[in-house]
Steps between C-alpha positions, in 0.01 A plus 500: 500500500718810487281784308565561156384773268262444229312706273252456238607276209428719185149458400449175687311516857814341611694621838874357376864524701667823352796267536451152348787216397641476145607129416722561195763253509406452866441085386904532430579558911453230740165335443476484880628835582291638249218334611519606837549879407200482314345385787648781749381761250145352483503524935673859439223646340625427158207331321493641174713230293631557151626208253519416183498211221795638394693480813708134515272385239196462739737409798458818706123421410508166724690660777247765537243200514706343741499806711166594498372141554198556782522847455361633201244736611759687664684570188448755205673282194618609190661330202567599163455340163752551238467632192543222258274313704221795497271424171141465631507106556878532627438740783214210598735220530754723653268586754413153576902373515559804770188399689626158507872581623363693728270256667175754459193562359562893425710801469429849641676651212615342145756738314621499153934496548536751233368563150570201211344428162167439607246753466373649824171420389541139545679519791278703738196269336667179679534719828134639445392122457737389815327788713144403440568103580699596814839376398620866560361767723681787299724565228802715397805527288867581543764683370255719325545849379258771485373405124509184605282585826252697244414279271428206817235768606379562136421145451350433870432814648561670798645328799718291363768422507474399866879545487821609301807310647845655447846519532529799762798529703697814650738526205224431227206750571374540126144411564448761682499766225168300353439156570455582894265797451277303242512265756336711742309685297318170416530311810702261373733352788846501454684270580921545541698149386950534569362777740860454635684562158831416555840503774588830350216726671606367852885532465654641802732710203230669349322858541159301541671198690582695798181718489317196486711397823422810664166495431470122622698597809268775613193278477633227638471316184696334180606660155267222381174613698595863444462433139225260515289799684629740226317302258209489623492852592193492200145405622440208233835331532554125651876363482629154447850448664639121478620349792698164557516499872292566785752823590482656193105463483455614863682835388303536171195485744588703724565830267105537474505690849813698458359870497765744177427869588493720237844624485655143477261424220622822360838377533459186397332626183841786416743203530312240310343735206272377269674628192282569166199266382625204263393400147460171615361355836804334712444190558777243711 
């Protein structure tokens, strides 16, 4: 198996692929070409799996289950409850429906999608209960903002969450003004979601395009790994790429070794600036 990078998995004891495989709308491809790209990525290196309840209504749920089938101890799985289901007995019987779809026992990490009407309270009480019977090894939450982030360490204290997932792309750096550094001042992993954004970065008529190009050409590598590495360019950060075919997940994998010097991060950071810190998290 090729060698993939991994680093610690926020306050878990966890080792986890710094590049793992999204599966949003991945259950709308080619059930067998997804399948089987799931399955490259897992042989790549790529074992830390995100899904969803959300995603195709439990659908991309059973694919993962399919994928994984005989191989579940390779894999670090997450899924995410949503928020009208995430009451204190809702989160439970969410749980349970994920654990079924996917055809196991447990998750590695359990994640709130983003903040609803329930109170967090009753929310991180169901994931509290879910830890101690072993349904879930850890838990975290998405799309959260640094209030949001505070008051999840208020009511459980430190080291959680295990993780903050995000929208975090080239063209939509926000979190970096404050959700990223809470992040790492708390060792809270974080974890990139659309970490391609979209065509516009890579056009071949744009400032960053061609840099991007350049860059990529100099390394011996894609626009697509060059900005893959740039993310995680941050010591707590994982990425989640989706990939419907075995040649698009073979390249996702393979950005882990590319080497950025300083002066193409540098670069890469003029072209693609960060602009000034939101009222309001992005979320996509």
């Amino acid at each position: 198996m090729p060698c993939m990078e991994t680093r610690r998995f926020g306050s878990t004891a966890r080792e986890v692929a710094v590049i793992g495989q999204g599966t949003w709308r991945l259950d709308e491809a080619a059930s067998a070409a997804a399948l089987a790209a799931l399955r490259r990525g897992l042989d790549l290196g790529m074992t830390h799996i995100d899904t969803a309840e959300l995603y195709g209504s439990g659908d991309a749920e059973k694919l993962v289950g399919e994928a994984i089938r005989g191989r579940r101890d390779e894999v670090f799985l997450i899924s995410k409850v949503l928020p009208s289901n995430a009451s204190t007995r809702g989160t439970l019987a969410a749980c349970e429906q994920s654990l079924e779809r996917l055809g196991t026992d447990r998750l590695d990490c359990y994640l709130l999608h983003w903040r609803g009407r329930y109170r967090l309270e009753d929310t991180l009480a169901a994931f509290q209960r879910l830890e101690q019977d072993g349904k879930i090894k850890s838990w975290g939450v998405s799309n959260f903002d640094v209030a949001d982030l505070e008051e999840v360490r208020a009511i459980a204290g430190a080291g959680h969450p295990a993780c903050n997932q995000v929208l975090y792309h080239l063209e939509e750096r926000a979190i970096e003004h404050a959700v990223l550094p809470w992040c790492e001042r708390h060792g809270t992993a974080l974890v990139a979601y659309t970490p391609f954004g979209g065509s516009t970065a890579y056009a071949s008529n744009s400032p960053g395009g061609r840099l991007l190009q350049e860059i990529a050409a100099s390394h011996g590598a894609t626009p697509r790994q060059v900005a893959l590495k740039f993310l995680l360019r941050h010591p707590g950060t994982f990425v989640i790429p989706k990939a419907a075919s075995i040649a698009h997940v073979a390249e996702n994998a393979a950005a882990a070794s590319l080497q950025l010097d300083p002066a193409s991060l540098a670069k890469i950071d003029a072209a693609f600036p960060r602009g000034r810190k939101r009222r309001d998290l992005p979320m996509g």
